[in-house]
NUZARO-570218 format. One record per atom (N, C-alpha, C): residue number from 1; residue in three letters; atom name; x, y, z. Coordinates in steps of 0.1 Angstrom, whole numbers, plus 2048, in hexadecimal, padded with zeros to 3 digits. Atoms other than C-alpha are relative to their C-alpha. Example, Ala and Ser with C-alpha at 12.3 -4.5 7.8 and 13.67 -1.06 7.14 Angstrom:
<recs>
{1 "Ala" "N" {809 7F4 800}}
{1 "Ala" "CA" {87B 7D3 84E}}
{1 "Ala" "C" {809 80C 800}}
{2 "Ser" "N" {7F7 7F5 800}}
{2 "Ser" "CA" {889 7F5 847}}
{2 "Ser" "C" {7F8 80B 808}}
</recs>
This chain:
<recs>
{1 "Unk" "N" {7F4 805 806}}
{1 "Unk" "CA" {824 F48 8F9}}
{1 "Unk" "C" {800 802 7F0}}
{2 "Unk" "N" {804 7FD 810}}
{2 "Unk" "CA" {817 F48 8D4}}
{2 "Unk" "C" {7FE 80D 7FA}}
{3 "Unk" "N" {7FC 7EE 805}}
{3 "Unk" "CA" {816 F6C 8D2}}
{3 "Unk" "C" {80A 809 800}}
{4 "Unk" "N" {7F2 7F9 800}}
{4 "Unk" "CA" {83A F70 8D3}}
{4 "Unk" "C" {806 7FE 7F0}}
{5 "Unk" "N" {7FB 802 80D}}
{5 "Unk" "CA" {83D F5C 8B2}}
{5 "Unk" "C" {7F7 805 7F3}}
{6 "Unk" "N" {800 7FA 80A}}
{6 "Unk" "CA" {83F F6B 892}}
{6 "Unk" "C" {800 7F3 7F2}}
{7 "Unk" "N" {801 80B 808}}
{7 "Unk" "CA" {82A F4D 879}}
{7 "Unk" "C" {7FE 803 7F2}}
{8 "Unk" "N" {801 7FB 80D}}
{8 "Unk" "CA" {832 F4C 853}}
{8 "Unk" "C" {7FA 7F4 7F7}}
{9 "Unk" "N" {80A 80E 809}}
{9 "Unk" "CA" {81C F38 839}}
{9 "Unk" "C" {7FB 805 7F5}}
{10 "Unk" "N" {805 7F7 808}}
{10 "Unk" "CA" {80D F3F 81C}}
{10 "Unk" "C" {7F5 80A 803}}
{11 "Unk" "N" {810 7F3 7FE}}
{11 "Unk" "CA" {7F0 F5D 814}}
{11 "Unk" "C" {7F5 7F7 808}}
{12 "Unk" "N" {80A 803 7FE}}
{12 "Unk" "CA" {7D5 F42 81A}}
{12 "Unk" "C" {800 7F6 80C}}
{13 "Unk" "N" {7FE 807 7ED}}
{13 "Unk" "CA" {7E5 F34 83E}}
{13 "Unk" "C" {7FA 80C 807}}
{14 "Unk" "N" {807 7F6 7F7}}
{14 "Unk" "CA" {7D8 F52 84B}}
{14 "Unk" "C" {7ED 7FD 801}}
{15 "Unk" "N" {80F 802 7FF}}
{15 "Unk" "CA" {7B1 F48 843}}
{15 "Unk" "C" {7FB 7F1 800}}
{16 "Unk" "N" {7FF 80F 7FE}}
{16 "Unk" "CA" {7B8 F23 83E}}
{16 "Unk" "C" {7F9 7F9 809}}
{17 "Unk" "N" {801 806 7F4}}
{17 "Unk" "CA" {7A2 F0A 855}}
{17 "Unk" "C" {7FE 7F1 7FE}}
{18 "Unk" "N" {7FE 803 7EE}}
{18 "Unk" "CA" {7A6 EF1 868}}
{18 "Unk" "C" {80F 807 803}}
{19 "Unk" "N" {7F3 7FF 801}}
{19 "Unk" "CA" {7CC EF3 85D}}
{19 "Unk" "C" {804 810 7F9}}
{20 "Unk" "N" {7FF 7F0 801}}
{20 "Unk" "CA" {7D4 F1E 85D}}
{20 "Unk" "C" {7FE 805 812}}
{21 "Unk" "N" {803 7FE 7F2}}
{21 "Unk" "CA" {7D2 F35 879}}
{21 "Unk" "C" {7F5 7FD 805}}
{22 "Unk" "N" {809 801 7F8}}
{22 "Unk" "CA" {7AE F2F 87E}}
{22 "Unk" "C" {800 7F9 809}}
{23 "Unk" "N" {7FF 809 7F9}}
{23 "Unk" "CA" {7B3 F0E 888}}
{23 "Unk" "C" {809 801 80B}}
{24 "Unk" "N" {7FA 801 7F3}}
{24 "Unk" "CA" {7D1 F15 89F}}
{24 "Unk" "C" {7F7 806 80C}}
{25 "Unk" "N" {806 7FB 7F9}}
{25 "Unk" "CA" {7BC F2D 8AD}}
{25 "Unk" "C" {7F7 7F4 80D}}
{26 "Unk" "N" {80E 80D 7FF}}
{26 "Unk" "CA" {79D F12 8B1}}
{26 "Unk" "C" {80B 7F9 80C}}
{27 "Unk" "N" {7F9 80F 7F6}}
{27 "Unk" "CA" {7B5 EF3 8BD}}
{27 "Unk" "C" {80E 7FF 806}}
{28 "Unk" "N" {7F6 7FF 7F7}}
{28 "Unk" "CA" {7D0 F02 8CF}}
{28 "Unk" "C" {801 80C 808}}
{29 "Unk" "N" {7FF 7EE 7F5}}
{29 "Unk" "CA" {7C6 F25 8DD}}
{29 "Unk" "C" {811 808 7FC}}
{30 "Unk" "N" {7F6 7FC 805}}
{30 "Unk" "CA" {7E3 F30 8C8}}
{30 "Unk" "C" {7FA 80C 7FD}}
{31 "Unk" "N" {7FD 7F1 804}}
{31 "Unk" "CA" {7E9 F59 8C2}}
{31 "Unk" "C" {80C 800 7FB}}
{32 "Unk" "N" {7F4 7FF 801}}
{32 "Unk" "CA" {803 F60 8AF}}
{32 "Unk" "C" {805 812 7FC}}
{33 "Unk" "N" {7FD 7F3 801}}
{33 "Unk" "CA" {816 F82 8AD}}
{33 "Unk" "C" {7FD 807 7F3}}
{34 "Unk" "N" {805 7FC 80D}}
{34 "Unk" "CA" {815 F86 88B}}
{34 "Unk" "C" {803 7F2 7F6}}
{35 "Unk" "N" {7FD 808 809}}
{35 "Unk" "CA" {811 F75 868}}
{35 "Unk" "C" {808 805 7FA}}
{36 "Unk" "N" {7FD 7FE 80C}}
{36 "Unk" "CA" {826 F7A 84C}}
{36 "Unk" "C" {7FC 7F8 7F7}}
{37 "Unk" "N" {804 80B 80C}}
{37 "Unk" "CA" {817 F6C 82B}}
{37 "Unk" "C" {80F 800 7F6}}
{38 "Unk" "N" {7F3 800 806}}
{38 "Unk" "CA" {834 F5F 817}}
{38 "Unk" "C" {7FD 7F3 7F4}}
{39 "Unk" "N" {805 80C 808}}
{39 "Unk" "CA" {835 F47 7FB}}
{39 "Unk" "C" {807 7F2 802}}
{40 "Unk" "N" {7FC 80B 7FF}}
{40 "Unk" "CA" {83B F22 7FF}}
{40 "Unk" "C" {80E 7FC 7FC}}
{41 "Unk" "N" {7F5 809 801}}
{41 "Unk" "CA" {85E F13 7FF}}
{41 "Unk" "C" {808 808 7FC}}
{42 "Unk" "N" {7EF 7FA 7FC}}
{42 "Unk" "CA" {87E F29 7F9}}
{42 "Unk" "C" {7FF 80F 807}}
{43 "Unk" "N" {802 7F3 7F2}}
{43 "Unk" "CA" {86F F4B 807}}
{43 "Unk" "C" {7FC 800 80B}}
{44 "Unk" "N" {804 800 7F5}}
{44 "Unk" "CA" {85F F3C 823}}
{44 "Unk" "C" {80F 7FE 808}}
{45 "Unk" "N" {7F6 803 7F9}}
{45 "Unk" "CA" {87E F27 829}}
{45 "Unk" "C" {80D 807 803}}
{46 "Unk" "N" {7F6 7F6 7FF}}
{46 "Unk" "CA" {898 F42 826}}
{46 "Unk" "C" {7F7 80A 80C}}
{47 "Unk" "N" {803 7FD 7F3}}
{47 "Unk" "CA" {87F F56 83F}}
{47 "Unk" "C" {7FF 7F6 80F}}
{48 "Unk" "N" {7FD 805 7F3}}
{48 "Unk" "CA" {880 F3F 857}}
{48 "Unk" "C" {810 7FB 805}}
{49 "Unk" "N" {7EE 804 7FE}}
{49 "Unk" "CA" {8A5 F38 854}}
{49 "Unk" "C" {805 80E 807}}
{50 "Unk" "N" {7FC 7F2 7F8}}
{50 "Unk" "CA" {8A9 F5F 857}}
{50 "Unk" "C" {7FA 803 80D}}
{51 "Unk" "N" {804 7FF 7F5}}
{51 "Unk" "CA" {892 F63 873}}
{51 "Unk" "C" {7F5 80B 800}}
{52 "Unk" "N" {80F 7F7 804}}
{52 "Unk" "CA" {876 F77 863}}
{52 "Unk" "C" {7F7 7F8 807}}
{53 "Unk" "N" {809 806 7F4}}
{53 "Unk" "CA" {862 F5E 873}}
{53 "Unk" "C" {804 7F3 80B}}
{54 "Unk" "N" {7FA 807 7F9}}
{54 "Unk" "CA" {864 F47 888}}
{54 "Unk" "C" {7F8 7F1 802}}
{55 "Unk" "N" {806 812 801}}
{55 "Unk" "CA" {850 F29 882}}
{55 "Unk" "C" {7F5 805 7F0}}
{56 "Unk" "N" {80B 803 80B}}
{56 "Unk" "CA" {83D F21 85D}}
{56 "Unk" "C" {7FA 7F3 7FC}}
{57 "Unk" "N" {80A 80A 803}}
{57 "Unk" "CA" {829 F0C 84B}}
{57 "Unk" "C" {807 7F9 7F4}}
{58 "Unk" "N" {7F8 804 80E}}
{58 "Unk" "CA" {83C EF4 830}}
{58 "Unk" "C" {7FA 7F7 801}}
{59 "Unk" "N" {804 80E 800}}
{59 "Unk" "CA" {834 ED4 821}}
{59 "Unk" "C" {805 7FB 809}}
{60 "Unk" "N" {7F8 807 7FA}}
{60 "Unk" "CA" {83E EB7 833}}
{60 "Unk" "C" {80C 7FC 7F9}}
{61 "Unk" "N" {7F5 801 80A}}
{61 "Unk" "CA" {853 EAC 816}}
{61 "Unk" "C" {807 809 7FE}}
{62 "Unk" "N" {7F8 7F5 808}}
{62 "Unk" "CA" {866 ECC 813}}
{62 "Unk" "C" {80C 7FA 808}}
{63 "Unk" "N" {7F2 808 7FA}}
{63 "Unk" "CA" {88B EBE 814}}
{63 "Unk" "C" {807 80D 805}}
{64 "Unk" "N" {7FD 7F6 7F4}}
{64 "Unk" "CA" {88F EE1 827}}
{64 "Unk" "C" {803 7FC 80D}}
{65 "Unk" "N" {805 803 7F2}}
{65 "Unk" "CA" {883 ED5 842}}
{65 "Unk" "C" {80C 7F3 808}}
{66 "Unk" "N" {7F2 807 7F3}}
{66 "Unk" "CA" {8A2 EBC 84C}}
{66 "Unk" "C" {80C 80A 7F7}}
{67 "Unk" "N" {7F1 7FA 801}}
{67 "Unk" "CA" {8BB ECE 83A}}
{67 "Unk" "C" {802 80E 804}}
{68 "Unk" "N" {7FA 7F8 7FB}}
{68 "Unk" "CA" {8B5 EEC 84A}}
{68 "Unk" "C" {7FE 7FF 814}}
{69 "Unk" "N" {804 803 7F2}}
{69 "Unk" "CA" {8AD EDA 870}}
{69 "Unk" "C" {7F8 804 805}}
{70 "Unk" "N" {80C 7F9 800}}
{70 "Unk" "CA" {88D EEB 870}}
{70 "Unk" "C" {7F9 7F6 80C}}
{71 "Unk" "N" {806 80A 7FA}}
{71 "Unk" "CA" {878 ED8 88B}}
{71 "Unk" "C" {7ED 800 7FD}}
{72 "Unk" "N" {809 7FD 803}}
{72 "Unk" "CA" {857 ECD 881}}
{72 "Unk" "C" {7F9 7FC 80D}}
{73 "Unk" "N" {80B 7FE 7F2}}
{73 "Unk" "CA" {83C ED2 89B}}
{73 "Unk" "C" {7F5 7F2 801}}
{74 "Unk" "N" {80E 80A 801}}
{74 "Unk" "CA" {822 EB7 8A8}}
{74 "Unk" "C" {7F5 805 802}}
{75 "Unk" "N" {810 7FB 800}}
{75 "Unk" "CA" {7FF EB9 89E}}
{75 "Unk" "C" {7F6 7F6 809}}
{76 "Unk" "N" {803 808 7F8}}
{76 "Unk" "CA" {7F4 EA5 8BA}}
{76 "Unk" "C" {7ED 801 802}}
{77 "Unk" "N" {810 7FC 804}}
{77 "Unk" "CA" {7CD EB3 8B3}}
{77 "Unk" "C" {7FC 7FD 7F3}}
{78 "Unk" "N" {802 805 811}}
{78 "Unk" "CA" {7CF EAA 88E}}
{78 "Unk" "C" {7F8 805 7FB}}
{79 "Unk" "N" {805 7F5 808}}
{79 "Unk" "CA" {7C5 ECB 87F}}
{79 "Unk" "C" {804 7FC 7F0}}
{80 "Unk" "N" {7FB 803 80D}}
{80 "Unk" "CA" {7DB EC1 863}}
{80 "Unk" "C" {7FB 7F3 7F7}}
{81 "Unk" "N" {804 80D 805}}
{81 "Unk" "CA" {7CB EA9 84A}}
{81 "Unk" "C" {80A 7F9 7F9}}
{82 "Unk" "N" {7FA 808 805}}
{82 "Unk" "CA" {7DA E8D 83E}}
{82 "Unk" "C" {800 808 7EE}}
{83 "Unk" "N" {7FB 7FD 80D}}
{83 "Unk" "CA" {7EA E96 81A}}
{83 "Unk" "C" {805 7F6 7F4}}
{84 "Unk" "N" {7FE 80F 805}}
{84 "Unk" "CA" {7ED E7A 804}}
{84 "Unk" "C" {806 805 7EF}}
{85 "Unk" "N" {7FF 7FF 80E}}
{85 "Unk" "CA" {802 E81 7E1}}
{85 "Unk" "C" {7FC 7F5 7F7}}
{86 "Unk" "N" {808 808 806}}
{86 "Unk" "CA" {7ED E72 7C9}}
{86 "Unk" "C" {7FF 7FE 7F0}}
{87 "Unk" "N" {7FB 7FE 80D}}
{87 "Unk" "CA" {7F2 E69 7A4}}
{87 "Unk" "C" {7F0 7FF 7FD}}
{88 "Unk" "N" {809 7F7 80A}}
{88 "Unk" "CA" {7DC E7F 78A}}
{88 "Unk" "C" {7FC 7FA 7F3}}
{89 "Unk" "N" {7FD 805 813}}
{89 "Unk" "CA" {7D1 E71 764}}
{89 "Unk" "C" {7F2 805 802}}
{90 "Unk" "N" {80C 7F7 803}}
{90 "Unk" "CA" {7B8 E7F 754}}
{90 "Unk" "C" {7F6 7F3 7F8}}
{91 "Unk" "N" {808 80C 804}}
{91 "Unk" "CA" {799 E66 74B}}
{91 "Unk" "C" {802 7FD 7FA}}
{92 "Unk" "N" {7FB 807 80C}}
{92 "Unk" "CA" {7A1 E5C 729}}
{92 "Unk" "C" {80C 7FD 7FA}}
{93 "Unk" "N" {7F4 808 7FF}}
{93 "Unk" "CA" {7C1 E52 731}}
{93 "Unk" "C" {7FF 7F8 808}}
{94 "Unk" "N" {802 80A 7F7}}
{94 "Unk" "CA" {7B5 E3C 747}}
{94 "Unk" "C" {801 7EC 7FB}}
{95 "Unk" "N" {7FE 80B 804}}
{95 "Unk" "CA" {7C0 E1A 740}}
{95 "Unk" "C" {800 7F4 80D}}
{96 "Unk" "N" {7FF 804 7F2}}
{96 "Unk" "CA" {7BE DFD 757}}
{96 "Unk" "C" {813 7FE 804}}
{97 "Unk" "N" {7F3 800 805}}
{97 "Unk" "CA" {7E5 DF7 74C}}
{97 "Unk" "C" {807 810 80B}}
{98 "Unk" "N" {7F9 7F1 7F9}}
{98 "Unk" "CA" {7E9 E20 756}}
{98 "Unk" "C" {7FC 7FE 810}}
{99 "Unk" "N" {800 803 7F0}}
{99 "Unk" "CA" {7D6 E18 779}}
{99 "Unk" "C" {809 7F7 80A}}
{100 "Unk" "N" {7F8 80B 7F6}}
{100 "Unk" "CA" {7EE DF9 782}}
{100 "Unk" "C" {80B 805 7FE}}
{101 "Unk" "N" {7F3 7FE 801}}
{101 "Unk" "CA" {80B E0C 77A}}
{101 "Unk" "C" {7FF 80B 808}}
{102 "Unk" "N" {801 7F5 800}}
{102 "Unk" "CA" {803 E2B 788}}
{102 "Unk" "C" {7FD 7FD 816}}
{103 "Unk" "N" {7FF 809 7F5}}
{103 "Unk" "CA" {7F7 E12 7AB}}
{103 "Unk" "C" {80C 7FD 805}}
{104 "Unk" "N" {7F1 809 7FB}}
{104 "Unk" "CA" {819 E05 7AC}}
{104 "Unk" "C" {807 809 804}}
{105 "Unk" "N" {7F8 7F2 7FF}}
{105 "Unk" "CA" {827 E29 7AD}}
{105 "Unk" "C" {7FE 804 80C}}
{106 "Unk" "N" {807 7FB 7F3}}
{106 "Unk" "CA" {810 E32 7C6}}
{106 "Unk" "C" {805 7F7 80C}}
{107 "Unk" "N" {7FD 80B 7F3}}
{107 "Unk" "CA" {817 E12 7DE}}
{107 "Unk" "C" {80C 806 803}}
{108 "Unk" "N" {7EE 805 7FD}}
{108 "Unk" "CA" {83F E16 7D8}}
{108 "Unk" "C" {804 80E 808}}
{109 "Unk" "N" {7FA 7F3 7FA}}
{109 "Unk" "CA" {840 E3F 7E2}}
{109 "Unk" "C" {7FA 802 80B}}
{110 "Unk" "N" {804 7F8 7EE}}
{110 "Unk" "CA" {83F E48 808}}
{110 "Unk" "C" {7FF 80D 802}}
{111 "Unk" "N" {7FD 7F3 7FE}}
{111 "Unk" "CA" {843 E67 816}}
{111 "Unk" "C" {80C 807 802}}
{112 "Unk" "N" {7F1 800 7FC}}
{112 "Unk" "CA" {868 E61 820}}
{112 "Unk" "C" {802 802 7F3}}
{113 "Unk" "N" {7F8 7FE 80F}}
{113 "Unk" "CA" {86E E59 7FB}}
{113 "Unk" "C" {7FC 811 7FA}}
{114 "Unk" "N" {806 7F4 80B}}
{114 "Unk" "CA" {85C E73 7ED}}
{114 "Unk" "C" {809 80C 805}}
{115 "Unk" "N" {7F7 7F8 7F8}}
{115 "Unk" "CA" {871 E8C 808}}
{115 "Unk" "C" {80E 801 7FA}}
{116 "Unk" "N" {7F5 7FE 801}}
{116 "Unk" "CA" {88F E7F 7FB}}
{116 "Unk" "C" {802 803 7F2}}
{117 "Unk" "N" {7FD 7FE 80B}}
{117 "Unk" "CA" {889 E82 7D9}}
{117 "Unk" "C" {7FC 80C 7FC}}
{118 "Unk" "N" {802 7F3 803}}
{118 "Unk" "CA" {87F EA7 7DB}}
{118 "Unk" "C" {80B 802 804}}
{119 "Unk" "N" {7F2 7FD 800}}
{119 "Unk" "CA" {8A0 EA9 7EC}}
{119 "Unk" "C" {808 803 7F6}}
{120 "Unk" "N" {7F7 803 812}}
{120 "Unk" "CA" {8B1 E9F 7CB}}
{120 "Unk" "C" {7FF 80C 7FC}}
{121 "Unk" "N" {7FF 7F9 807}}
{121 "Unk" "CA" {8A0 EB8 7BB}}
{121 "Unk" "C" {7FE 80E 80B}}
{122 "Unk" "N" {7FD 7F4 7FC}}
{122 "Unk" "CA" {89E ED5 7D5}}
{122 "Unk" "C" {810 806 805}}
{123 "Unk" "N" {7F2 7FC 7F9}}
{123 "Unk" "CA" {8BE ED3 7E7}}
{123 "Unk" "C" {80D 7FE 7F7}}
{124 "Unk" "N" {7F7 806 807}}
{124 "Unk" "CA" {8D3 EC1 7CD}}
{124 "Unk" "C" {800 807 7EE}}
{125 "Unk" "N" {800 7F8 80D}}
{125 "Unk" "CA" {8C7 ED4 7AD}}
{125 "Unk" "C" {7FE 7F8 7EF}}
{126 "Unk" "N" {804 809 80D}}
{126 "Unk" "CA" {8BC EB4 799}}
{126 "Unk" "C" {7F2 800 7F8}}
{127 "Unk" "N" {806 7FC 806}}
{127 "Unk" "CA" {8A3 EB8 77E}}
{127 "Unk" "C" {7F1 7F5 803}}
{128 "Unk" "N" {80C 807 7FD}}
{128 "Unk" "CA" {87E EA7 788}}
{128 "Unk" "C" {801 7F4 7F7}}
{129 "Unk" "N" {803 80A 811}}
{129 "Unk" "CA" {87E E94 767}}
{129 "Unk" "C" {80B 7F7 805}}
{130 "Unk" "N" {7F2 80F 7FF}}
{130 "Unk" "CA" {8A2 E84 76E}}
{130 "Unk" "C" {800 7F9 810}}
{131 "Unk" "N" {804 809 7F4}}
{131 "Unk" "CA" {897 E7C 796}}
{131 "Unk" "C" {7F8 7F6 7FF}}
{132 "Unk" "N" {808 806 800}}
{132 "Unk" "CA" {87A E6D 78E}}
{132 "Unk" "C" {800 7F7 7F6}}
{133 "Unk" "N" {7FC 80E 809}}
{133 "Unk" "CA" {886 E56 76F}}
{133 "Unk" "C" {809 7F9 808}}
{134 "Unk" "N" {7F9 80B 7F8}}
{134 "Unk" "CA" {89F E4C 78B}}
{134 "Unk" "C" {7FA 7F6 807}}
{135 "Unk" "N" {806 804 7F5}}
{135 "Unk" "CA" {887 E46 7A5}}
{135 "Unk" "C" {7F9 7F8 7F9}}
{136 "Unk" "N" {80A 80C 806}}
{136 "Unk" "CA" {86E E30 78B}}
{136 "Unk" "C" {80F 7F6 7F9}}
{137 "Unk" "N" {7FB 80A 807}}
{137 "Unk" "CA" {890 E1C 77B}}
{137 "Unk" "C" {805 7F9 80E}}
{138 "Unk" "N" {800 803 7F2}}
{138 "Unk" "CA" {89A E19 7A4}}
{138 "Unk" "C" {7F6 7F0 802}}
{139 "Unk" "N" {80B 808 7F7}}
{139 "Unk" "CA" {87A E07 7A9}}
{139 "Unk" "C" {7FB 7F7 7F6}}
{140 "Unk" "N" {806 80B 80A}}
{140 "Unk" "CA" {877 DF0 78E}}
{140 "Unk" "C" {7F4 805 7F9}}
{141 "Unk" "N" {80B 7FC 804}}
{141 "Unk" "CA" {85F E07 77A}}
{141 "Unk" "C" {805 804 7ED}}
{142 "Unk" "N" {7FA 800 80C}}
{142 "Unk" "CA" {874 E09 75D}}
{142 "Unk" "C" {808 7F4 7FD}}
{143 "Unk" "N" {7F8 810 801}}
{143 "Unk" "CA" {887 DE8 74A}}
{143 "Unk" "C" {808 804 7F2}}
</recs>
């Protein structure tokens, strides 16, 4: 059955493991007809919309993925690791001030939120800078 479909992902889903073809290979006896390597998020999604392929690999967050009814697949083997967006500072910015604020960021964004606020700026054409001053004055992170 897996050798009918035509899977698109980036260059390095082809060698990728657990989560790439190896792994489907490994933990689902998956063949697939062919790859196309394509780059993440509007040439994948325009190939899979057109029909270049027929199943890819996108974030979970890509607000593709409901606005164009895309169905995401269950990893009921849990090849896919957990992915956790994670806030970055570089040591000597490290304050305990920058840690509690940076904590609070972390607690308040889900995955839902985070989904919808790529929305904003993928689907909607809003500038990261002015989403994300929304989303911190939103959440009581600005006064």
């Amino acid at each position: 059955m897996s050798g009918d479909i035509t899977l698109g992902g980036s260059p390095e889903f082809a060698e990728r493991t657990p989560f790439g073809i190896p792994g489907f290979q490994e933990f689902y006896d998956a063949e697939f007809g062919q790859f196309v390597p394509l780059e993440i998020g509007p040439p994948l999604v325009d190939a899979l919309n057109g029909g270049q392929v027929d199943c890819a690999n996108l974030f979970s967050t890509d607000a593709a993925i409901e606005e164009n009814g895309f169905v995401p697949l269950e990893d009921d083997k849990a090849i896919v690791p957990n992915e956790a967006v994670l806030p970055l500072v570089r040591s000597e910015k490290v304050t305990p001030e920058v840690e509690e604020v940076l904590g609070a960021v972390n607690s308040a964004l889900d995955t839902e939120g985070l989904t919808a606020l790529n929305a904003q700026v993928q689907a909607e054409g809003l500038a990261e800078r002015e989403v994300a001053a929304q989303w911190l004055a939103d959440n009581g992170f600005t006064g």
